[in-house]
C-alpha positions in Angstrom: -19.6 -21.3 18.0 -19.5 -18.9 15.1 -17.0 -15.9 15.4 -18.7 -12.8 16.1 -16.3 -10.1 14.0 -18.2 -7.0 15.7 -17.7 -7.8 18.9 -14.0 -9.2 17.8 -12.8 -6.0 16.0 -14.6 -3.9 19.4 -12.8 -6.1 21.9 -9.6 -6.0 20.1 -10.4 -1.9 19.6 -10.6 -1.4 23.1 -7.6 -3.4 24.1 -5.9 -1.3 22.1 -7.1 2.3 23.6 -6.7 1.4 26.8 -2.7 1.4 26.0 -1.9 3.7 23.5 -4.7 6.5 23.8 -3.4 10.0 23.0 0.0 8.0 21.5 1.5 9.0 18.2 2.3 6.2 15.6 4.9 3.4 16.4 8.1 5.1 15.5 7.2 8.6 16.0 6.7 7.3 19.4 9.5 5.5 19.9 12.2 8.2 18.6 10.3 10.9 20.2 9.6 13.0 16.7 6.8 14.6 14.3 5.4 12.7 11.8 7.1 15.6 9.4 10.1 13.8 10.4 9.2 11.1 7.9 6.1 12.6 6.0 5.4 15.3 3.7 1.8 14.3 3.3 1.5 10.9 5.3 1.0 8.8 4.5 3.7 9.8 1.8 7.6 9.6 2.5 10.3 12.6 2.5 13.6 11.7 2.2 14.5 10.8 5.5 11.2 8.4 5.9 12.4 6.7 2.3 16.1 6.4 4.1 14.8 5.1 7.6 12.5 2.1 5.7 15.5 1.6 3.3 17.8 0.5 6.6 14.7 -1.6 7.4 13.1 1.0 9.6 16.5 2.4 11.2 17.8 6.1 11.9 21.4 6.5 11.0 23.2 3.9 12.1 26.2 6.2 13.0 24.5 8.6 14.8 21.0 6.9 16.0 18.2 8.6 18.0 17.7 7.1 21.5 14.3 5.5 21.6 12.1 5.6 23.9 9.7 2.5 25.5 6.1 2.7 23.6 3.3 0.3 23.0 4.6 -1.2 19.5 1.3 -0.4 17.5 -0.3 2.4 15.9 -4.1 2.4 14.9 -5.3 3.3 11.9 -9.4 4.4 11.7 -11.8 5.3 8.4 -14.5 6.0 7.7 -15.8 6.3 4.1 -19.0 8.4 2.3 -19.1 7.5 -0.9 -21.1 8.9 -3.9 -21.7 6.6 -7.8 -24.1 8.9 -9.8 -24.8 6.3 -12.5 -26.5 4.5 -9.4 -27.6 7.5 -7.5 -26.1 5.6 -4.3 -25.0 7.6 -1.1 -23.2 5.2 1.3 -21.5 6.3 4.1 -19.5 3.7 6.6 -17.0 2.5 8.7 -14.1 0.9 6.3 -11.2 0.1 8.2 -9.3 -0.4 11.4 -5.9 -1.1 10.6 -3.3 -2.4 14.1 0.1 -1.7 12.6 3.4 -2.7 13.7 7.2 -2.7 12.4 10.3 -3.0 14.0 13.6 -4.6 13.3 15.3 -8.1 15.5 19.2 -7.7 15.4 21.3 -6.2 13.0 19.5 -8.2 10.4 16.0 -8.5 10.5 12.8 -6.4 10.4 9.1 -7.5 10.2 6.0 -5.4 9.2 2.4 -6.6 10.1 -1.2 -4.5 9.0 -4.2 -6.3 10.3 -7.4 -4.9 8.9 -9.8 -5.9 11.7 -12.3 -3.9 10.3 -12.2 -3.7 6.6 -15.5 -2.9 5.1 -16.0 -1.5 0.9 -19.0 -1.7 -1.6 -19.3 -4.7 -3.3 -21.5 -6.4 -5.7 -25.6 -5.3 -5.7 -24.2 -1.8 -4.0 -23.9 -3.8 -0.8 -21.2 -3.7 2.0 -18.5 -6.4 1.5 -17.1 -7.3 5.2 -13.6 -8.7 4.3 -12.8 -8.2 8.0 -9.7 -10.1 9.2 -7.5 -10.1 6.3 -3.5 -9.0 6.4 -2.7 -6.0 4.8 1.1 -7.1 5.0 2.8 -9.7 7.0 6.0 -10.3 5.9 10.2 -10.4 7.4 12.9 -9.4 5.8 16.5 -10.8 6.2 19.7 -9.1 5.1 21.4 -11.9 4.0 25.4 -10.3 3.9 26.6 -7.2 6.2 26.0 -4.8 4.1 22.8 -5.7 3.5 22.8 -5.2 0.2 21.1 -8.8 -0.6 17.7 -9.2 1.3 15.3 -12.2 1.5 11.5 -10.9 1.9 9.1 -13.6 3.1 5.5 -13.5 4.1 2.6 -11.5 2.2 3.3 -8.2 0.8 3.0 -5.9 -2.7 5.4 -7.4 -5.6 6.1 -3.7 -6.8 8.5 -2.1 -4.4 9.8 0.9 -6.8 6.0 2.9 -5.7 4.7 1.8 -2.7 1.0 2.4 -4.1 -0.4 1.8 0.0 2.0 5.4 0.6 -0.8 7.3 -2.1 -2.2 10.5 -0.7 -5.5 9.6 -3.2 -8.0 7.1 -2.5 -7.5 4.9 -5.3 -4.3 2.7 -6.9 -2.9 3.7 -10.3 -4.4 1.9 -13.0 -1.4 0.9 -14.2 0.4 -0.8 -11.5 -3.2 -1.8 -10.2 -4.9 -3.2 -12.9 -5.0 -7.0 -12.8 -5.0 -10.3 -15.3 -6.6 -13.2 -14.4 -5.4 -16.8 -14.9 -6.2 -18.7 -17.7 -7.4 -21.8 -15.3 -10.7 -21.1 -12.9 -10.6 -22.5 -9.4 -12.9 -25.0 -7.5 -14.1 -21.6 -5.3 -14.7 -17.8 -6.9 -13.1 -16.8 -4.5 -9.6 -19.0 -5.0 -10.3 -18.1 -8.7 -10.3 -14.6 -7.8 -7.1 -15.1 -6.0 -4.9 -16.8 -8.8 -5.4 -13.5 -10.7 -2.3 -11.1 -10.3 -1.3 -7.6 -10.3 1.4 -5.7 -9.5 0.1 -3.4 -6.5 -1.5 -6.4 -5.2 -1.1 -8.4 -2.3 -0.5 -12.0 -1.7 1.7 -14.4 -0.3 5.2 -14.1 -1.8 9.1 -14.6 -1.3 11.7 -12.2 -2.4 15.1 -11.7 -3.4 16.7 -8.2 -4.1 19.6 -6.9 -4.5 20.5 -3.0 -3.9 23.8 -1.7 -5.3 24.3 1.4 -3.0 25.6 4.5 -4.6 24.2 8.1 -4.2 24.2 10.3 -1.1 20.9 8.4 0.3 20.3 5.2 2.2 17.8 4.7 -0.3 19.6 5.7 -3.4 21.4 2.9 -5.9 19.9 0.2 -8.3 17.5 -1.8 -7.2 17.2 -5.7 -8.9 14.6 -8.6 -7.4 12.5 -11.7 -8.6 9.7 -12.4 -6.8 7.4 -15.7 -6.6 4.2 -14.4 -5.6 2.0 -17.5 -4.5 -1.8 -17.9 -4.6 -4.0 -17.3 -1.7 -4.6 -14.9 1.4 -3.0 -14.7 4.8 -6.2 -13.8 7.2 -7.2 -14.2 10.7 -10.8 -15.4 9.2 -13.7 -14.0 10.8 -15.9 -13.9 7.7 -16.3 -15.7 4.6 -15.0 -13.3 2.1 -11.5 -13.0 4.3 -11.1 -16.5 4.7 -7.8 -18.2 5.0 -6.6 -19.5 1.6 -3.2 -20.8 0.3 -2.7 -22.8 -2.5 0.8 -24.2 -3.3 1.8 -23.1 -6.4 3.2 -20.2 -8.0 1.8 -17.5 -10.1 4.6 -16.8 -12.0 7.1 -15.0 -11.8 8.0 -11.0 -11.6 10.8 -9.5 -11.9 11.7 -5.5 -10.9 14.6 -3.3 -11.7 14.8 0.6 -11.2 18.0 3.4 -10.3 16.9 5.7 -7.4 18.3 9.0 -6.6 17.1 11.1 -4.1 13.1 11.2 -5.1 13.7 10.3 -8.4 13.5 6.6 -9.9 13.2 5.0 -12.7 12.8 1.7 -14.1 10.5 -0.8 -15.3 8.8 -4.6 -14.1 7.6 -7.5 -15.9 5.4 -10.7 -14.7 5.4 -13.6 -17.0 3.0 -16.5 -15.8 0.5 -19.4 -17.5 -0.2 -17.7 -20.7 -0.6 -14.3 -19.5 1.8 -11.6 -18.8 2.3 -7.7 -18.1 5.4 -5.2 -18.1 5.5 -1.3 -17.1 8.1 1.3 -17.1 7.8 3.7 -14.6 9.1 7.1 -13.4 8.3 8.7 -9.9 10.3 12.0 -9.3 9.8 15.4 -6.8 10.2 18.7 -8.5 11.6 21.3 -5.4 9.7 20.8 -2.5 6.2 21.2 -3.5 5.5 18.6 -6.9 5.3 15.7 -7.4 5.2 13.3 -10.9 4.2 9.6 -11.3 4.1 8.1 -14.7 3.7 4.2 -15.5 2.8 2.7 -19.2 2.9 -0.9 -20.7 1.0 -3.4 -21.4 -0.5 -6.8 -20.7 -1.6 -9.8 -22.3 -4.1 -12.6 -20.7 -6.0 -15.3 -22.9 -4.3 -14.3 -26.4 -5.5 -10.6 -25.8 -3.0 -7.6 -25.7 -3.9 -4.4 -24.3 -2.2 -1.3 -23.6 -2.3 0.7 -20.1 -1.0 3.9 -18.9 -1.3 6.5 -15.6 0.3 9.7 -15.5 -0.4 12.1 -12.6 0.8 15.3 -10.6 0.7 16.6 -6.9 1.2 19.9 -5.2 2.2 20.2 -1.7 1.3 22.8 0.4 1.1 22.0 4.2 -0.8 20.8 5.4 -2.8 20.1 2.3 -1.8 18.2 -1.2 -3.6 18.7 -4.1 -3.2 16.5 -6.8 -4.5 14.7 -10.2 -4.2 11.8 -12.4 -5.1 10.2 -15.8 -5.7 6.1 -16.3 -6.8 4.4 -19.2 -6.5 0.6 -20.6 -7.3 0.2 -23.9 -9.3 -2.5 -25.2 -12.0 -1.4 -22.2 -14.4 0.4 -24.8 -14.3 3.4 -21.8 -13.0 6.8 -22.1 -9.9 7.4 -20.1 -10.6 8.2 -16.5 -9.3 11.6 -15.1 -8.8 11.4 -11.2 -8.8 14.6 -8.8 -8.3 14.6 -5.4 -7.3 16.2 -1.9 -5.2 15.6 1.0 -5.4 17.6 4.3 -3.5 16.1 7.4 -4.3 17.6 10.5 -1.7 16.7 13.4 -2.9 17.6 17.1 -1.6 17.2 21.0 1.4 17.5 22.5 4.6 16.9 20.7 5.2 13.4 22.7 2.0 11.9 22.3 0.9 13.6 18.5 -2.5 12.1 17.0 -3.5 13.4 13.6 -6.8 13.5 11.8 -6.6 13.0 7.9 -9.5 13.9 5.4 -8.9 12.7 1.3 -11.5 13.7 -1.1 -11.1 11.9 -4.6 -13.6 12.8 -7.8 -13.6 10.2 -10.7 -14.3 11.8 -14.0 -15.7 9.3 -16.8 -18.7 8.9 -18.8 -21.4 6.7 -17.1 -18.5 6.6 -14.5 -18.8 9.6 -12.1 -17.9 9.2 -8.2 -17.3 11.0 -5.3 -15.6 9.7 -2.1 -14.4 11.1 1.0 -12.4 9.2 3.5 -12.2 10.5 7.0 -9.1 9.2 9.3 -7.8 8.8 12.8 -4.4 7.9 13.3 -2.8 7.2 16.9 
Protein backbone atom coordinates (compact mmCIF):
# COMPACT_ATOMS: atom_id res chain seq x y z
CA UNK A 1 0.00 0.00 0.00
CA UNK A 2 1.26 3.41 -0.85
CA UNK A 3 2.13 5.76 2.03
CA UNK A 4 -0.33 8.36 2.45
CA UNK A 5 2.08 11.56 3.74
CA UNK A 6 -1.22 13.74 4.70
CA UNK A 7 -2.63 11.50 6.81
CA UNK A 8 1.14 10.52 8.04
CA UNK A 9 2.32 14.12 8.88
CA UNK A 10 -1.70 14.58 10.60
CA UNK A 11 -1.39 11.43 12.60
CA UNK A 12 2.11 12.15 13.72
CA UNK A 13 0.68 16.07 14.34
CA UNK A 14 -1.77 14.97 16.60
CA UNK A 15 0.34 12.58 18.52
CA UNK A 16 2.27 15.21 19.20
CA UNK A 17 -0.44 17.85 20.62
CA UNK A 18 -1.93 15.60 22.70
CA UNK A 19 1.50 15.70 24.77
CA UNK A 20 3.13 18.84 24.60
CA UNK A 21 0.12 21.32 23.90
CA UNK A 22 0.74 24.75 25.53
CA UNK A 23 4.58 23.46 26.15
CA UNK A 24 7.58 25.65 25.42
CA UNK A 25 10.48 24.29 23.35
CA UNK A 26 12.64 21.24 24.58
CA UNK A 27 15.05 22.97 26.77
CA UNK A 28 13.21 25.93 27.68
CA UNK A 29 10.99 23.32 29.11
CA UNK A 30 13.26 21.27 30.64
CA UNK A 31 15.33 24.09 32.62
CA UNK A 32 12.26 25.97 33.40
CA UNK A 33 13.39 29.41 31.47
CA UNK A 34 12.42 32.02 28.57
CA UNK A 35 13.48 31.53 25.33
CA UNK A 36 15.46 35.12 26.00
CA UNK A 37 17.54 32.85 27.95
CA UNK A 38 19.12 31.63 24.78
CA UNK A 39 17.68 34.01 22.07
CA UNK A 40 17.88 37.42 21.04
CA UNK A 41 15.79 36.97 18.03
CA UNK A 42 15.15 33.02 17.85
CA UNK A 43 15.84 31.54 16.31
CA UNK A 44 19.29 33.42 16.72
CA UNK A 45 21.77 32.73 19.72
CA UNK A 46 22.94 35.22 22.61
CA UNK A 47 25.80 34.39 24.41
CA UNK A 48 24.59 32.02 26.75
CA UNK A 49 22.57 29.96 23.90
CA UNK A 50 26.16 29.89 21.77
CA UNK A 51 27.78 28.66 25.30
CA UNK A 52 25.03 25.98 26.23
CA UNK A 53 25.21 24.25 22.34
CA UNK A 54 29.05 24.72 22.73
CA UNK A 55 28.98 22.10 25.90
CA UNK A 56 26.78 20.09 23.65
CA UNK A 57 23.55 21.51 24.89
CA UNK A 58 24.67 21.90 28.74
CA UNK A 59 24.20 24.86 31.37
CA UNK A 60 27.30 25.32 33.35
CA UNK A 61 28.58 22.43 34.35
CA UNK A 62 29.63 23.89 37.85
CA UNK A 63 26.62 25.30 38.65
CA UNK A 64 23.79 23.50 36.49
CA UNK A 65 19.98 24.36 36.46
CA UNK A 66 17.89 21.46 37.81
CA UNK A 67 15.69 20.16 35.04
CA UNK A 68 12.58 19.45 35.02
CA UNK A 69 10.68 16.10 33.27
CA UNK A 70 9.16 17.34 29.67
CA UNK A 71 8.09 15.67 26.55
CA UNK A 72 11.62 15.75 24.69
CA UNK A 73 10.24 17.56 21.46
CA UNK A 74 9.37 20.87 20.29
CA UNK A 75 7.25 21.56 17.16
CA UNK A 76 7.99 23.82 14.70
CA UNK A 77 4.85 25.08 12.22
CA UNK A 78 4.89 27.51 8.82
CA UNK A 79 3.20 28.68 6.80
CA UNK A 80 4.40 30.54 3.71
CA UNK A 81 2.73 33.42 1.15
CA UNK A 82 4.83 34.06 -1.28
CA UNK A 83 4.95 36.73 -4.10
CA UNK A 84 7.50 36.46 -7.75
CA UNK A 85 6.38 39.51 -9.85
CA UNK A 86 8.33 38.42 -13.04
CA UNK A 87 5.56 35.58 -12.77
CA UNK A 88 2.75 37.48 -11.29
CA UNK A 89 2.40 34.34 -8.87
CA UNK A 90 0.68 34.59 -5.37
CA UNK A 91 1.01 31.27 -3.49
CA UNK A 92 0.23 30.98 -0.18
CA UNK A 93 0.85 27.35 1.86
CA UNK A 94 1.59 25.24 4.50
CA UNK A 95 5.70 24.66 4.28
CA UNK A 96 6.83 22.90 7.18
CA UNK A 97 6.31 20.88 10.37
CA UNK A 98 9.47 20.40 11.91
CA UNK A 99 9.54 17.61 15.38
CA UNK A 100 12.82 18.61 17.01
CA UNK A 101 14.75 17.02 19.58
CA UNK A 102 18.41 17.34 21.34
CA UNK A 103 19.70 16.21 24.32
CA UNK A 104 23.03 14.83 25.55
CA UNK A 105 23.74 10.66 26.87
CA UNK A 106 26.56 10.80 29.55
CA UNK A 107 29.26 13.07 29.97
CA UNK A 108 30.08 12.55 26.33
CA UNK A 109 27.54 12.44 24.01
CA UNK A 110 24.72 14.54 22.53
CA UNK A 111 22.39 13.96 19.52
CA UNK A 112 20.23 16.39 17.54
CA UNK A 113 17.35 15.24 15.19
CA UNK A 114 14.83 17.84 12.86
CA UNK A 115 12.26 15.83 10.93
CA UNK A 116 10.48 17.84 8.44
CA UNK A 117 7.13 15.92 8.25
CA UNK A 118 5.67 18.48 6.35
CA UNK A 119 8.10 20.32 4.12
CA UNK A 120 6.42 21.81 1.24
CA UNK A 121 8.34 25.03 -1.28
CA UNK A 122 7.72 26.07 -4.97
CA UNK A 123 9.35 24.16 -7.39
CA UNK A 124 9.66 23.91 -11.03
CA UNK A 125 6.36 25.11 -13.38
CA UNK A 126 5.46 27.36 -10.05
CA UNK A 127 4.20 24.19 -8.63
CA UNK A 128 4.44 22.87 -4.92
CA UNK A 129 7.37 20.55 -4.39
CA UNK A 130 6.32 17.93 -1.38
CA UNK A 131 9.78 16.85 -0.09
CA UNK A 132 7.93 15.68 2.96
CA UNK A 133 9.85 13.23 5.16
CA UNK A 134 13.36 14.36 4.83
CA UNK A 135 15.91 15.04 7.99
CA UNK A 136 16.81 18.39 8.54
CA UNK A 137 19.71 17.07 10.87
CA UNK A 138 20.35 13.73 12.36
CA UNK A 139 23.58 13.49 13.63
CA UNK A 140 25.67 12.52 17.37
CA UNK A 141 28.39 13.91 18.53
CA UNK A 142 31.17 12.28 20.79
CA UNK A 143 33.77 14.08 22.83
CA UNK A 144 36.49 11.97 22.26
CA UNK A 145 39.05 13.18 25.44
CA UNK A 146 37.68 14.78 28.92
CA UNK A 147 37.95 17.94 28.00
CA UNK A 148 36.17 17.61 25.12
CA UNK A 149 38.15 19.52 23.13
CA UNK A 150 38.33 16.77 20.15
CA UNK A 151 34.74 15.77 19.01
CA UNK A 152 33.61 13.21 16.37
CA UNK A 153 30.21 14.41 14.56
CA UNK A 154 28.49 11.60 12.73
CA UNK A 155 25.16 11.47 10.95
CA UNK A 156 23.67 14.29 8.51
CA UNK A 157 24.25 17.83 9.31
CA UNK A 158 25.64 21.40 7.64
CA UNK A 159 29.67 21.17 6.89
CA UNK A 160 29.89 25.05 7.95
CA UNK A 161 29.78 25.25 11.71
CA UNK A 162 31.41 28.88 12.10
CA UNK A 163 27.52 30.42 10.97
CA UNK A 164 24.87 28.19 11.64
CA UNK A 165 22.89 29.64 8.46
CA UNK A 166 19.43 27.41 9.87
CA UNK A 167 19.90 30.12 13.21
CA UNK A 168 19.08 33.27 10.30
CA UNK A 169 16.32 35.57 11.38
CA UNK A 170 15.75 36.10 7.24
CA UNK A 171 14.06 33.69 5.07
CA UNK A 172 16.78 32.95 2.76
CA UNK A 173 20.71 31.42 3.21
CA UNK A 174 23.62 33.80 2.26
CA UNK A 175 24.73 33.45 -1.10
CA UNK A 176 27.94 32.86 -0.18
CA UNK A 177 27.93 30.03 2.16
CA UNK A 178 24.81 28.78 0.14
CA UNK A 179 25.53 28.88 -3.25
CA UNK A 180 26.41 25.42 -4.59
CA UNK A 181 28.82 23.56 -7.39
CA UNK A 182 27.81 20.70 -9.00
CA UNK A 183 29.98 17.58 -9.77
CA UNK A 184 31.58 17.16 -12.79
CA UNK A 185 30.02 13.41 -13.15
CA UNK A 186 25.94 13.21 -13.61
CA UNK A 187 24.18 10.34 -11.85
CA UNK A 188 21.93 7.43 -13.13
CA UNK A 189 18.84 9.60 -11.28
CA UNK A 190 18.36 13.74 -11.32
CA UNK A 191 17.74 13.51 -8.38
CA UNK A 192 21.22 11.51 -7.11
CA UNK A 193 22.86 13.97 -9.64
CA UNK A 194 21.34 16.78 -7.77
CA UNK A 195 22.69 15.25 -4.60
CA UNK A 196 26.49 14.82 -5.57
CA UNK A 197 26.46 18.68 -5.83
CA UNK A 198 27.86 20.43 -2.67
CA UNK A 199 27.74 23.51 -0.79
CA UNK A 200 28.75 24.69 2.29
CA UNK A 201 25.30 25.51 4.19
CA UNK A 202 24.02 22.39 2.91
CA UNK A 203 23.04 19.23 4.25
CA UNK A 204 23.98 15.76 3.71
CA UNK A 205 25.34 12.85 5.22
CA UNK A 206 28.86 13.52 6.75
CA UNK A 207 31.48 12.61 9.54
CA UNK A 208 33.44 15.11 11.41
CA UNK A 209 36.48 15.74 13.31
CA UNK A 210 37.15 19.13 15.20
CA UNK A 211 39.21 20.30 17.36
CA UNK A 212 38.41 23.44 19.81
CA UNK A 213 41.43 25.03 21.56
CA UNK A 214 39.51 26.72 24.54
CA UNK A 215 40.76 30.12 25.49
CA UNK A 216 38.48 33.25 26.15
CA UNK A 217 35.99 33.87 28.96
CA UNK A 218 33.18 31.79 26.92
CA UNK A 219 32.40 28.11 26.58
CA UNK A 220 32.26 28.94 23.04
CA UNK A 221 35.21 31.05 22.66
CA UNK A 222 38.94 29.55 21.26
CA UNK A 223 39.99 28.24 17.75
CA UNK A 224 37.99 26.16 16.10
CA UNK A 225 39.89 23.40 13.43
CA UNK A 226 37.80 20.36 11.53
CA UNK A 227 37.81 18.26 8.27
CA UNK A 228 34.79 17.01 7.24
CA UNK A 229 33.85 14.08 4.63
CA UNK A 230 30.50 15.03 3.59
CA UNK A 231 28.99 11.87 1.59
CA UNK A 232 26.37 11.86 -1.16
CA UNK A 233 22.82 11.17 -0.52
CA UNK A 234 19.80 12.01 1.90
CA UNK A 235 18.75 10.57 5.21
CA UNK A 236 14.72 10.61 4.95
CA UNK A 237 11.87 8.70 6.34
CA UNK A 238 10.53 8.55 2.47
CA UNK A 239 6.98 9.30 2.04
CA UNK A 240 7.33 10.93 -1.36
CA UNK A 241 9.40 10.68 -4.24
CA UNK A 242 11.37 13.82 -4.12
CA UNK A 243 12.40 12.90 -0.21
CA UNK A 244 13.36 9.56 -1.04
CA UNK A 245 16.06 7.70 0.82
CA UNK A 246 19.41 7.94 -0.98
CA UNK A 247 23.04 7.12 0.00
CA UNK A 248 25.68 6.60 -2.24
CA UNK A 249 29.15 5.42 -0.85
CA UNK A 250 31.50 7.75 -1.78
CA UNK A 251 32.78 10.97 -0.78
CA UNK A 252 32.37 14.41 -2.10
CA UNK A 253 35.46 15.71 -1.19
CA UNK A 254 36.72 16.99 1.30
CA UNK A 255 36.21 20.50 3.53
CA UNK A 256 38.09 21.76 5.76
CA UNK A 257 37.05 24.85 8.42
CA UNK A 258 39.14 27.01 10.74
CA UNK A 259 37.97 30.21 12.61
CA UNK A 260 39.00 32.09 16.34
CA UNK A 261 35.74 32.98 18.28
CA UNK A 262 35.43 35.55 20.94
CA UNK A 263 32.44 36.34 22.48
CA UNK A 264 30.17 37.09 19.22
CA UNK A 265 32.90 37.75 17.07
CA UNK A 266 34.66 35.11 14.63
CA UNK A 267 36.59 34.98 12.13
CA UNK A 268 38.08 32.62 9.74
CA UNK A 269 37.73 31.03 6.53
CA UNK A 270 36.72 27.23 4.77
CA UNK A 271 37.72 25.46 1.78
CA UNK A 272 36.19 22.25 -0.15
CA UNK A 273 38.41 20.67 -2.64
CA UNK A 274 36.61 17.75 -4.60
CA UNK A 275 36.63 16.03 -8.38
CA UNK A 276 37.68 19.00 -10.30
CA UNK A 277 35.72 21.56 -8.53
CA UNK A 278 36.35 23.53 -5.51
CA UNK A 279 35.35 26.63 -3.33
CA UNK A 280 36.90 28.68 -0.30
CA UNK A 281 35.34 31.76 1.80
CA UNK A 282 36.59 33.88 4.53
CA UNK A 283 34.16 34.97 6.75
CA UNK A 284 33.51 37.44 9.64
CA UNK A 285 30.24 37.31 11.92
CA UNK A 286 30.47 39.89 14.88
CA UNK A 287 27.71 41.89 17.34
CA UNK A 288 28.27 45.54 17.76
CA UNK A 289 26.60 46.45 21.62
CA UNK A 290 23.53 44.81 21.98
CA UNK A 291 21.53 45.88 19.17
CA UNK A 292 23.86 45.05 15.54
CA UNK A 293 24.71 42.66 14.07
CA UNK A 294 27.46 42.12 10.94
CA UNK A 295 27.91 39.05 8.60
CA UNK A 296 30.41 39.20 5.77
CA UNK A 297 31.58 36.01 3.60
CA UNK A 298 33.73 36.41 0.08
CA UNK A 299 35.54 33.84 -2.11
CA UNK A 300 35.33 32.05 -4.74
CA UNK A 301 34.62 28.76 -6.50
CA UNK A 302 35.59 26.90 -9.45
CA UNK A 303 33.46 23.82 -11.14
CA UNK A 304 34.16 22.50 -14.72
CA UNK A 305 37.39 24.79 -15.50
CA UNK A 306 35.16 27.93 -14.65
CA UNK A 307 36.20 30.37 -11.73
CA UNK A 308 33.75 32.68 -10.32
CA UNK A 309 33.84 35.06 -7.55
CA UNK A 310 31.03 35.33 -4.64
CA UNK A 311 30.37 37.56 -1.84
CA UNK A 312 27.42 38.44 1.01
CA UNK A 313 27.71 41.20 3.24
CA UNK A 314 24.69 42.14 5.56
CA UNK A 315 23.53 44.03 8.80
CA UNK A 316 20.83 43.57 11.57
CA UNK A 317 19.25 45.75 14.27
CA UNK A 318 17.66 44.41 17.21
CA UNK A 319 15.03 45.89 18.89
CA UNK A 320 12.68 43.53 20.90
CA UNK A 321 10.87 42.04 20.00
CA UNK A 322 11.55 42.94 16.35
CA UNK A 323 14.97 42.66 14.17
CA UNK A 324 15.29 44.45 11.21
CA UNK A 325 17.85 43.67 8.95
CA UNK A 326 19.52 43.65 5.29
CA UNK A 327 21.91 42.01 3.02
CA UNK A 328 23.76 42.16 -0.37
CA UNK A 329 24.69 38.76 -2.59
CA UNK A 330 26.17 38.60 -5.84
CA UNK A 331 28.28 35.75 -7.91
CA UNK A 332 29.91 36.89 -10.68
CA UNK A 333 29.89 35.23 -13.87
CA UNK A 334 25.73 35.01 -13.33
CA UNK A 335 25.21 37.93 -15.95
CA UNK A 336 22.56 39.27 -12.87
CA UNK A 337 22.82 42.31 -11.00
CA UNK A 338 23.70 41.83 -7.33
CA UNK A 339 20.68 40.96 -5.26
CA UNK A 340 19.95 43.34 -2.24
CA UNK A 341 17.88 41.38 0.49
CA UNK A 342 15.54 43.20 3.17
CA UNK A 343 13.74 41.74 5.72
CA UNK A 344 11.95 41.51 9.19
CA UNK A 345 11.73 39.61 12.30
CA UNK A 346 9.01 39.87 15.01
CA UNK A 347 8.86 37.10 17.65
CA UNK A 348 5.92 37.15 19.67
CA UNK A 349 6.23 34.91 22.95
CA UNK A 350 2.82 34.14 24.89
CA UNK A 351 1.41 31.95 28.14
CA UNK A 352 2.55 31.45 31.17
CA UNK A 353 6.20 31.40 31.98
CA UNK A 354 6.28 27.42 32.37
CA UNK A 355 4.58 26.46 29.41
CA UNK A 356 5.76 29.67 26.87
CA UNK A 357 4.59 29.27 23.12
CA UNK A 358 5.64 31.98 20.76
CA UNK A 359 4.30 33.11 17.33
CA UNK A 360 7.01 34.30 14.80
CA UNK A 361 6.26 36.38 11.54
CA UNK A 362 9.62 37.10 8.90
CA UNK A 363 8.96 39.17 5.97
CA UNK A 364 11.88 39.14 3.34
CA UNK A 365 11.84 41.52 -0.03
CA UNK A 366 14.39 40.47 -2.85
CA UNK A 367 15.51 43.34 -4.89
CA UNK A 368 16.86 42.41 -8.53
CA UNK A 369 16.01 43.14 -11.94
CA UNK A 370 13.57 40.61 -13.55
CA UNK A 371 14.05 39.14 -9.92
CA UNK A 372 11.57 40.82 -7.54
CA UNK A 373 9.91 38.68 -4.51
CA UNK A 374 8.01 39.01 -1.63
CA UNK A 375 7.56 36.31 1.09
CA UNK A 376 6.21 36.20 4.42
CA UNK A 377 6.59 33.26 6.70
CA UNK A 378 4.12 32.77 9.51
CA UNK A 379 5.31 30.44 12.66
CA UNK A 380 4.16 28.49 15.57
CA UNK A 381 6.55 27.25 17.87
CA UNK A 382 5.65 24.94 21.02
Amino acid sequence: MKFNATVFVGAITMALLASVAEATPQFARKYRVDCSACHSAPPKLTQPGEDFRARGYRFDDLAPLPSHPTAPVAVWNTYDVEYRDAQRLTKAFPSRIEIITGGTIGQRVSYFAELRALSQSIGAGNRLLNRSGRFEDLFATVGLDRRGSVTLTMGQFRTLNQVDVSLRIGLSEPLALSAGIPDARPASTPRLTSLRGFSPSARQPAVRVMYHRLGGTHAADGWYSALTLPLVGELTIPLTEAASFEFEARPKGIFGESYLRRGMTSIGGHFFAGNRRGLGNAVLSTEIGARWAVLAAAGFDRTRGLTQGRFSVGGEFHADPITLGARVDHRTRQRRDPVVLAYANAHLPFGPARFRQAFRVQFEQTIQRKNMRSGVALSHVF
